[in-house]
Structures are given as structure tokens and as C-alpha cells.
C-alpha positions as a printed Julia matrix, in Angstrom:
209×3 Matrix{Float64}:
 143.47  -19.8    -94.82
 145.37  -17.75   -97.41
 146.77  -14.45   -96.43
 144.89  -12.42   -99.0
 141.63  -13.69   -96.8
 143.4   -12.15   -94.07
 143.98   -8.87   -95.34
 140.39   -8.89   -96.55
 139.37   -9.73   -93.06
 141.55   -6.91   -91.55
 140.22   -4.29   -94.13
 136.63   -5.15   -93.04
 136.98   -3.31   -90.39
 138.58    0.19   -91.46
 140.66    1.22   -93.94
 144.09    0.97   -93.54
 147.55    1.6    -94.45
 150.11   -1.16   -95.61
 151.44    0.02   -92.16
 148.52   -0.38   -90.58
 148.25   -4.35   -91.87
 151.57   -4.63   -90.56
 150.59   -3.9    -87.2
 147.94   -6.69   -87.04
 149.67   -9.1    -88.59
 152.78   -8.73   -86.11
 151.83   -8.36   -82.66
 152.45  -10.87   -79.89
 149.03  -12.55   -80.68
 149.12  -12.76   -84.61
 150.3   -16.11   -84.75
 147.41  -17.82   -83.04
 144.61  -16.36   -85.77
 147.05  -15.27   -88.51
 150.83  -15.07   -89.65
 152.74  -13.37   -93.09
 156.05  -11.31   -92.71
 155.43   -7.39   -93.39
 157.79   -8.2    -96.92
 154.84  -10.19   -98.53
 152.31   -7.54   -97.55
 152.75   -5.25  -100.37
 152.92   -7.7   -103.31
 149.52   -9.45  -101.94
 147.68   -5.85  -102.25
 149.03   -5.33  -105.53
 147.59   -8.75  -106.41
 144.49   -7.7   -104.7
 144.2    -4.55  -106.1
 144.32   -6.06  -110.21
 141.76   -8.52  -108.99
 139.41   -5.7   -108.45
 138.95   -7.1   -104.41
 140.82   -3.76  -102.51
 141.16    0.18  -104.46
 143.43    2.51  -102.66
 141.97    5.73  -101.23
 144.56    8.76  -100.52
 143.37   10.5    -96.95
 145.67   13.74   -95.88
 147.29   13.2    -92.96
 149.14   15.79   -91.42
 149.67   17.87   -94.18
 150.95   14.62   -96.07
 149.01   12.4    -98.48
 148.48    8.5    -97.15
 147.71    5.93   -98.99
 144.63    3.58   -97.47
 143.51    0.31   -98.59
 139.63   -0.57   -98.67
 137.13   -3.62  -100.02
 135.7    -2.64  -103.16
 131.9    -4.29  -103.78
 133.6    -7.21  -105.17
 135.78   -7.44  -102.61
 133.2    -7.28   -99.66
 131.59  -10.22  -101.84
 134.94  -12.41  -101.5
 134.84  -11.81   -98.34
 131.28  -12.8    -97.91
 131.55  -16.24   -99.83
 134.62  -17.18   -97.92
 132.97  -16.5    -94.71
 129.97  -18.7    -95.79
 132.14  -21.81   -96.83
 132.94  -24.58   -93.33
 136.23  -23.52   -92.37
 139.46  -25.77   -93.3
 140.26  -28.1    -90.38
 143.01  -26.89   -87.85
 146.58  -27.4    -88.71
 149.64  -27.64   -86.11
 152.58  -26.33   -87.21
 154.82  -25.97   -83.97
 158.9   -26.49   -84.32
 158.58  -27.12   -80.51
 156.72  -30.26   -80.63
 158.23  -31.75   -83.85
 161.19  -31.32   -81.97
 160.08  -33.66   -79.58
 159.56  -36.39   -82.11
 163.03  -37.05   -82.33
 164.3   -35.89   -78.75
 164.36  -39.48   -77.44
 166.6   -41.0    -80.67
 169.06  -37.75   -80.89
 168.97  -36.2    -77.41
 168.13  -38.94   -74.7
 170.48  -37.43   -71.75
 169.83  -33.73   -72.42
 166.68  -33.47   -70.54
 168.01  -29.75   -69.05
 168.51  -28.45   -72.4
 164.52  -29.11   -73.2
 163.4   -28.05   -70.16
 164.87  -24.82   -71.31
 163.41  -24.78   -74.6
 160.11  -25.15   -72.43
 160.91  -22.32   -70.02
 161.61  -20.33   -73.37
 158.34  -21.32   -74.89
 156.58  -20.71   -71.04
 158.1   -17.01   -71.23
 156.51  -15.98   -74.56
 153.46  -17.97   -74.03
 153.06  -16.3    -71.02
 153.8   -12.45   -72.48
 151.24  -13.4    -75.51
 148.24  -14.55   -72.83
 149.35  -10.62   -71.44
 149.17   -9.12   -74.88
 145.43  -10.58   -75.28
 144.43   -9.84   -72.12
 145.16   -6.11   -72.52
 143.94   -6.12   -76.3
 140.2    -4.85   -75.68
 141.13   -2.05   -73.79
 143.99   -0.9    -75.81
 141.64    2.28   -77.41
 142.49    1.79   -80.72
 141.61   -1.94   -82.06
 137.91   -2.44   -83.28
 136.56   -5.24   -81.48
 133.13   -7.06   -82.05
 131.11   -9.69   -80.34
 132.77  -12.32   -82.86
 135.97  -10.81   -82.17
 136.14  -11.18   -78.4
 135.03  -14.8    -78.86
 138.19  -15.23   -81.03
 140.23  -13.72   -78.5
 138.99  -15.59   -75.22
 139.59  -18.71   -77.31
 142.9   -17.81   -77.64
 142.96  -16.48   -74.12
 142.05  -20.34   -72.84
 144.06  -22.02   -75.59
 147.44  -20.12   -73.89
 146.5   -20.82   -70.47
 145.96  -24.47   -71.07
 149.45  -24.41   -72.74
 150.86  -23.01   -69.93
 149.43  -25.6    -67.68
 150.98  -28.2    -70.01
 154.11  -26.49   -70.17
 154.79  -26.66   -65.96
 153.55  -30.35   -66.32
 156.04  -31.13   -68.8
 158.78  -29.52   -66.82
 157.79  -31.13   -63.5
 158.0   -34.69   -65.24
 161.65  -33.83   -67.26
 162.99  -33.15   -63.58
 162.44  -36.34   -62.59
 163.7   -40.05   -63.94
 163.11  -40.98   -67.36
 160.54  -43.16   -68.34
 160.18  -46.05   -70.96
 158.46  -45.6    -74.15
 154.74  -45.5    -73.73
 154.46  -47.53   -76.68
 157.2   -49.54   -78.54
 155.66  -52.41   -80.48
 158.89  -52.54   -82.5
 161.42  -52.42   -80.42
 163.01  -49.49   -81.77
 163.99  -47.77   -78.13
 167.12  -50.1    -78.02
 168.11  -49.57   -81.31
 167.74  -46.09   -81.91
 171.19  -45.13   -79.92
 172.7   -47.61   -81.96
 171.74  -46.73   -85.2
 172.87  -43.0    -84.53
 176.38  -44.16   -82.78
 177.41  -46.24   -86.17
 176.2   -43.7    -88.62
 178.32  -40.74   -86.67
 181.22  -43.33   -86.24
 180.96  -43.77   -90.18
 180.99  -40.15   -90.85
 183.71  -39.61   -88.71
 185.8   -42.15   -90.28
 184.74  -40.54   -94.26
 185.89  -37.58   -92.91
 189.37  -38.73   -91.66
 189.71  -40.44   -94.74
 189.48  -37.34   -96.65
 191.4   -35.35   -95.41
């Protein structure tokens, strides 16, 4: 999904304020439907805005002039075709479990040091199931009946996680166990490979100095 689908989605609801976009795209729970840095907002508007999709709207605020975004008819039109097209197919992107691709062949004996990374990830997980729990009743956010199906899907989605999470730890306390799978052989072999490749860059380095 590209971010300027998500502002379009965001300024479905209301009209807003860059600030306002910032807001929804950086609380606890943006990453599960959503995720751009507030630097990027502003440029994407702009583009928005010379595509004809968004105008700007100044409201007085306090005695002060703010600037709002809103859909234009072409805009609510985008919006409309992308929400009639099958949605892209899901895509992982979590440091935490690429991480554990290569645990095994780089970190075999620091089992504590994961199970920290876990307790990390537990913490947060556990402080963004909190965040969505309390999101329909926080008075301000506008909420449909599609909305509060995305939300208790990322309401179960966290507290399977979480499940996982004390599993993982439970099993990292205990012995190690062989590979589940190693038609190759490459579990004897891997510490190996890594000891004779540091040994050679140790010895390049000794060299030059």
C-alpha cells in the first residue's frame, strides 16, 4: 500500500492538519495498518495536492489561520478505485525474526541475550495491545463498523504474538535443540566457516598494521 493511499484513507474521515496526519500515522498502533515518518508527510501532500487528489482549506482556529487538508472529487474517486481493487498480499517485514535466521550460525551460546530481545519485543507488544484497547473510547478518533474490525484484528494478532513470545522464552530457557531440518549438513559447519573467516580477518588486520 503506498502512503499517499494512506493519507487519502486518513482524510476520508475529516479534514485534517499535516499535524493531524502525524498523529495517526505515529501512535503505538500505526505500524500494524500503516507506517511513514512525519518528514515524508509534507512532500506527499504537495504531490497530492498538484495531482488534483487533496486542496487545502484554511479554518480559524483560535484567532490563528490553520491550514486543513481534504479529498477533492477526484480524490474521493482515487480513493474509491483503490478500495475496489483485491488488496496486495501481506508482507512481513520484522528485524526481530530475520534476526533469527542467522541466530544459530552467529550467536549459538547467547540464548540470554535473545531472550531479551524477546522480553523487549513482549514489553511494546504488550503497551501496543493497551493502546488499541483504549482507542475507541479515546473521544476524539472517528471509528466505524469497518474500523473496529481493523482494530480487533489487530487486537487478536498482538495477543497471539504475545502468546508466542512466552513460548519462545519458555523453550530458550531450556537446552538447545538440533536443527529441525538439516538436509545439508550445514549445522556442523556453520561455526566453522565463521571461526576461519574471523581468524582471517584478524590476521589481514595484524598484517596491516
Amino acid at each position: 500500500m503506498s502512503v499517499e493511499y494512506s493519507i487519502l484513507s486518513v482524510l476520508s474521515s475529516r479534514p485534517c492538519s499535516g499535524y493531524d496526519i502525524k498523529a495517526e500515522f505515529e501512535h503505538k498502533a500505526a505500524s500494524l495498518y500503516w507506517g511513514m515518518s512525519f518528514g515524508s508527510i509534507y512532500p506527499r501532500l504537495k504531490k497530492l495536492e498538484q495531482e488534483g487528489l487533496i486542496k487545502t482549506i484554511n479554518e480559524e482556529s483560535g484567532g490563528r489561520q490553520k491550514k486543513l487538508y481534504d479529498l477533492t472529487g477526484k480524490g474521493w474517486l482515487e480513493l474509491e478505485n483503490w478500495l475496489r481493487k483485491p488488496s496486495a498480499q501481506k508482507v512481513v517485514r520484522d528485524e526481530l525474526l530475520v534476526k533469527m535466521i542467522s541466530w544459530e550460525s552467529t550467536l549459538p551460546d547467547e540464548r540470554q541475550t535473545f531472550i531479551e530481545h524477546l522480553r523487549v519485543r513482549k514489553y511494546e507488544t504488550e503497551e501496543m495491545l493497551k493502546y488499541l484497547e483504549q482507542w475507541p473510547e479515546n473521544d476524539y478518533s472517528f471509528i466505524s463498523e469497518y474500523g473496529m474490525l481493523a482494530i480487533k484484528y489487530g487486537q487478536k494478532m498482538l495477543k497471539v504474538e504475545l502468546d508466542w513470545i512466552e513460548e519462545a522464552i519458555e523453550q530458550l530457557q531450556g537446552p538447545a535443540k538440533s536443527p529441525k531440518q538439516d538436509q545439508f549438513s550445514l549445522y556442523p559447519k556453520m561455526n566453522e566457516r565463521r571461526e576461519l573467516a574471523l581468524s582471517e580477518l584478524d590476521k589481514n588486520m595484524r598484517n596491516n598494521e
